[in-house]
C-alpha positions in Angstrom: 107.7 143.8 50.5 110.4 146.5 49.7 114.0 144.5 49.5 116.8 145.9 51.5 119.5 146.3 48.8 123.4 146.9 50.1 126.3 148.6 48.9 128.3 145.3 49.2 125.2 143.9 46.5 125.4 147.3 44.3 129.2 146.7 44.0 128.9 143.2 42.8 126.3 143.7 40.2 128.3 146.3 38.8 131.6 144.7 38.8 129.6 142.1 37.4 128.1 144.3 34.3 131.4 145.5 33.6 133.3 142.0 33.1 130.1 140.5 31.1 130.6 143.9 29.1 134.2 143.1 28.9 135.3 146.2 30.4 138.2 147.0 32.4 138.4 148.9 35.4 140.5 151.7 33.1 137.8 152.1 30.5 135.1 152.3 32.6 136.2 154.8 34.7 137.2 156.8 31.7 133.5 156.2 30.4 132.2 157.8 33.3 134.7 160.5 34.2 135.6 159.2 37.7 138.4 158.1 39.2 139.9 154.2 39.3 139.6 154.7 43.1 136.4 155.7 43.2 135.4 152.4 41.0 137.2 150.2 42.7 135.9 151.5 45.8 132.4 151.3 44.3 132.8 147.8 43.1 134.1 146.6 46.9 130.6 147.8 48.3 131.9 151.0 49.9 129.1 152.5 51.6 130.1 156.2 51.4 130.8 156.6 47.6 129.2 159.8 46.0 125.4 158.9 45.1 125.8 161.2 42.2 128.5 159.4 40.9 127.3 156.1 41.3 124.0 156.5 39.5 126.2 157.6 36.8 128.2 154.4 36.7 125.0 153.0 36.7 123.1 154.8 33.8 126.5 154.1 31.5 125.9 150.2 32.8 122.2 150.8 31.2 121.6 149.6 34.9 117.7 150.6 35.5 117.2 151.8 39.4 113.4 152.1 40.6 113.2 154.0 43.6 109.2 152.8 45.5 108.2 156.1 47.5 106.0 155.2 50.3 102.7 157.1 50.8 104.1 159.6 53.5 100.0 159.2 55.4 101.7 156.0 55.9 104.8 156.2 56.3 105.2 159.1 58.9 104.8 156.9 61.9 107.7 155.0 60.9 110.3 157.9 60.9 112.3 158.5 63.3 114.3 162.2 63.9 118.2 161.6 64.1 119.8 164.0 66.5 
């Protein structure tokens, strides 16, 4: 079963990284050449934040992300065109 992970849960775990880290919200962004905005947004669960961006915050977190690509013979069925 593939979990269904949120923004909202992205955001905690890496606000969560950075305190047990005992980073700021300053040095962190600094770290990873993005705004504060941008982190604090991050770190709320803002759905629209730059993908690009956040993988960063997440490789400097040493955060792993595995992406599960379905079989597309099995998986074409499921999709569904957006118009």
């Amino acid at each position: 079963m593939i979990e269904k992970v949120t923004a909202k849960e992205i955001g905690i775990l890496i606000r969560n990284t950075r305190v047990s880290l005992g980073l700021n919200q300053t040095r962190l962004a600094k770290v990873c050449n993005v705004n504060i905005m941008f982190l604090s947004d991050l770190e709320r669960g803002k759905a629209t934040c730059e993908v690009d961006k956040v993988l960063l915050v997440l490789r400097k977190l040493r955060i792993q992300v595995k992406f599960i690509i379905p079989e597309i013979k099995h998986h074409i069925d499921d999709i569904k065109v957006c118009h």
